[in-house]
C-alpha positions as CSV (number, residue, x, y, z in Angstrom):
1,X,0.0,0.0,0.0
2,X,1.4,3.1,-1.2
3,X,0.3,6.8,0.0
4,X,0.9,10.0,-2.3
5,X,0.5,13.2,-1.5
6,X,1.0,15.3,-4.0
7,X,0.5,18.8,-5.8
8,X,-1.3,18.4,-9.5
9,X,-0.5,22.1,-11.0
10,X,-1.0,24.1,-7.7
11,X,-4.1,22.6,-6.9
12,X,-3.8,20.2,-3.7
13,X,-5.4,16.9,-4.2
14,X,-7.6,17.0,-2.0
15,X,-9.8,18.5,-4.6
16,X,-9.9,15.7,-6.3
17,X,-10.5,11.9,-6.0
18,X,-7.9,9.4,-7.7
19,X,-10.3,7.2,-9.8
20,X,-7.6,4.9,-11.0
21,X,-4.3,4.4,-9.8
22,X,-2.2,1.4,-11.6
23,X,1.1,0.4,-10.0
24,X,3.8,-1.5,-11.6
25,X,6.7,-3.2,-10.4
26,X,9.4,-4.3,-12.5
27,X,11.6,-5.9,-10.1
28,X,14.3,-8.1,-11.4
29,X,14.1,-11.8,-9.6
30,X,17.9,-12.1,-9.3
31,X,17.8,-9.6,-6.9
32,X,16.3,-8.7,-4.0
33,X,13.4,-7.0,-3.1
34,X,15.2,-3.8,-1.3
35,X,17.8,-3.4,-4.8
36,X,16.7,-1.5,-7.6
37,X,13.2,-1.1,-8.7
38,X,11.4,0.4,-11.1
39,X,7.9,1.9,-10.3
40,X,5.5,3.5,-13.4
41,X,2.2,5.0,-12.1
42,X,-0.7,6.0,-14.1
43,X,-3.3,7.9,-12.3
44,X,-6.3,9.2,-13.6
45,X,-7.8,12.5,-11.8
46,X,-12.1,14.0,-11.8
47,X,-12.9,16.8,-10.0
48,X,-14.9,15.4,-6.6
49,X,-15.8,18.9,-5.8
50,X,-18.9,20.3,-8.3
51,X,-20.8,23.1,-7.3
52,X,-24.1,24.8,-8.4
53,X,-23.2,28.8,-7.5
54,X,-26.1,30.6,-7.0
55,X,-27.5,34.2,-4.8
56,X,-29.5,34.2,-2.2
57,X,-31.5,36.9,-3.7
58,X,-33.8,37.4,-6.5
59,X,-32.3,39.6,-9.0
60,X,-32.1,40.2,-13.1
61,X,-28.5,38.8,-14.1
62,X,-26.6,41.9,-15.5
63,X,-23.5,40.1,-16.6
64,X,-21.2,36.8,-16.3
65,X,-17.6,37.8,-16.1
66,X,-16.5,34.4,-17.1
67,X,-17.5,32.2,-20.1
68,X,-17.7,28.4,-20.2
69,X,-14.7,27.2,-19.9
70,X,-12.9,29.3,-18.2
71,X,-11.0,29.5,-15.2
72,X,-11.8,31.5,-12.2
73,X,-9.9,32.0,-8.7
74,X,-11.0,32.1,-5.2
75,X,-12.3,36.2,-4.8
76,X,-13.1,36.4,-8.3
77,X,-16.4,38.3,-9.1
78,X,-18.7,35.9,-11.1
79,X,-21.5,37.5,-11.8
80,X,-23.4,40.9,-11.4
81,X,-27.0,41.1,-10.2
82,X,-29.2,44.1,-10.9
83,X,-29.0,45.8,-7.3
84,X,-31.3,48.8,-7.8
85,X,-34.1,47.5,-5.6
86,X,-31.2,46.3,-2.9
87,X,-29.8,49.9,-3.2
88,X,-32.7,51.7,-2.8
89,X,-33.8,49.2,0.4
90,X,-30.3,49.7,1.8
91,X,-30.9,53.7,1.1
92,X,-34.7,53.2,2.9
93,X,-32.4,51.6,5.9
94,X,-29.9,54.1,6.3
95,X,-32.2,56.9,6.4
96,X,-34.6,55.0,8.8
97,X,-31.9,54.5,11.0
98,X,-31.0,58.4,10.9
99,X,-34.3,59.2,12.1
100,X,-34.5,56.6,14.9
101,X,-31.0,58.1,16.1
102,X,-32.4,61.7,16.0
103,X,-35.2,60.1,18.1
104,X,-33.3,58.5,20.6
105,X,-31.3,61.9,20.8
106,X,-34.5,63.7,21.4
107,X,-36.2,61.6,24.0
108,X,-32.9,60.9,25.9
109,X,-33.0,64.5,26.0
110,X,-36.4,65.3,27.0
111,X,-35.9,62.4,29.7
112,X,-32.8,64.0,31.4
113,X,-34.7,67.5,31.6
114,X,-37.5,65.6,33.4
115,X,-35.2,64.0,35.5
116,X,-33.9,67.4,36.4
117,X,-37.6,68.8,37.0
118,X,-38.9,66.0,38.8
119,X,-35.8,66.8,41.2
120,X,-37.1,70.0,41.9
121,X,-40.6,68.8,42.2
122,X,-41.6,70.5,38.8
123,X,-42.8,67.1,37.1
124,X,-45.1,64.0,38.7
125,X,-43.6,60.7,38.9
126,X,-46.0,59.8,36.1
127,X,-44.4,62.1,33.6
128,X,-41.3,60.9,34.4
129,X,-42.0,57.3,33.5
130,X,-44.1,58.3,30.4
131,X,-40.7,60.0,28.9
132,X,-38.3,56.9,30.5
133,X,-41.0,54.8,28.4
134,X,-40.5,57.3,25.2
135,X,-36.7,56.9,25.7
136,X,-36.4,53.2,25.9
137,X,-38.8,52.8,22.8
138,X,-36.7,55.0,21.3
139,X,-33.5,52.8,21.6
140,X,-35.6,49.6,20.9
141,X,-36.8,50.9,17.6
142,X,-32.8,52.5,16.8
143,X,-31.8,48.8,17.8
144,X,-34.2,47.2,15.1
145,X,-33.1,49.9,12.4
146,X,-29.8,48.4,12.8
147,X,-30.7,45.4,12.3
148,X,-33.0,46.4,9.2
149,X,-29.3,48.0,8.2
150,X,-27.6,45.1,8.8
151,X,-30.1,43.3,6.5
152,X,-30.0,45.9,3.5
153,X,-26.2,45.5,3.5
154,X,-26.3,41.8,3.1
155,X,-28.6,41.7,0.8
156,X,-27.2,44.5,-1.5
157,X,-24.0,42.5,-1.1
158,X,-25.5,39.6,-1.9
159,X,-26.3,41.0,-5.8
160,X,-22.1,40.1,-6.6
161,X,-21.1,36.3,-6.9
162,X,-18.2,36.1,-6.2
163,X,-15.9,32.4,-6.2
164,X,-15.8,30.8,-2.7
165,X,-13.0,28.6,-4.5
166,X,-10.6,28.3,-7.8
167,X,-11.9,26.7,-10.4
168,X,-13.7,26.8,-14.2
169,X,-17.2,27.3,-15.3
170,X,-18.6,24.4,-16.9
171,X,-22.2,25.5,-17.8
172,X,-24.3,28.9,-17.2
173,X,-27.8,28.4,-16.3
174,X,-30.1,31.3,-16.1
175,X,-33.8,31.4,-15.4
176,X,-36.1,33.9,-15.4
């Protein structure tokens, strides 16, 4: 039993799968078995690793940057999705969380001055709470922009393919 690890034009093999290795031994009997030998090795090598690349999103394909055939590397942009719908949501985001950090500002704000008055007996206990309550909706609703934000972004992103791994395109299927 033999074990070979090796390098197939950069490309380490465990990306592939040896479908057939044939091993000869040309040993010469009037010898013995730790003299000379000479070993001839014919290995046959498939891809084991096929992959359907696809986006998470549903978008219009604006363009392949790669034709069949071809060979890609790992980071390569693949393919360009139309994004004006994921722009315009990640625009919707951005501004929504502008205005729920102008909110939190205000009612942070307006709490601390109703701190201050209900010090000097200006405010009742109940108008206090009712602008503690404005403040922490406030930061609950910022905290949910974010993660509307954080959304949009990955979305948007998601209208670039890019390669997870070196390789070539075999075959382009688009459906609409």
């Amino acid at each position: 039993l033999f074990v070979v690890k090796t390098i197939h034009r950069g490309i380490s093999m465990k990306y592939f799968s040896i479908v057939a290795i044939v091993l000869t031994f040309f040993l010469n009997p009037s010898n013995s078995c730790a003299q000379n030998y000479n070993l001839g090795v014919k290995v046959v090598l498939t891809p084991s690793k096929r992959a359907i690349l696809s986006s998470r999103i549903f978008s219009t394909l604006n363009k392949f940057y790669f034709k069949e055939g071809e060979s890609f590397k790992k980071g390569d942009l693949l393919a360009d999705l139309d994004d004006k719908y994921y722009l315009q949501s990640l625009n919707k985001a951005k501004s929504a969380l502008d205005a729920a950090d102008n909110e939190v500002r205000f009612s942070t704000n307006n709490f601390e001055q109703g701190q201050k008055l209900f010090d000097k007996k200006n405010l009742s206990e109940l108008e206090l709470e009712q602008r503690r309550f404005e403040k922490v909706r406030s930061e609950i609703t910022k905290m949910q922009m974010v993660s509307d934000l954080e959304i949009a972004k990955y979305n948007f992103e998601a209208c670039k393919i890019f390669a997870p791994f070196s390789g070539r395109v075999v075959m382009h299927i688009v459906k609409e």
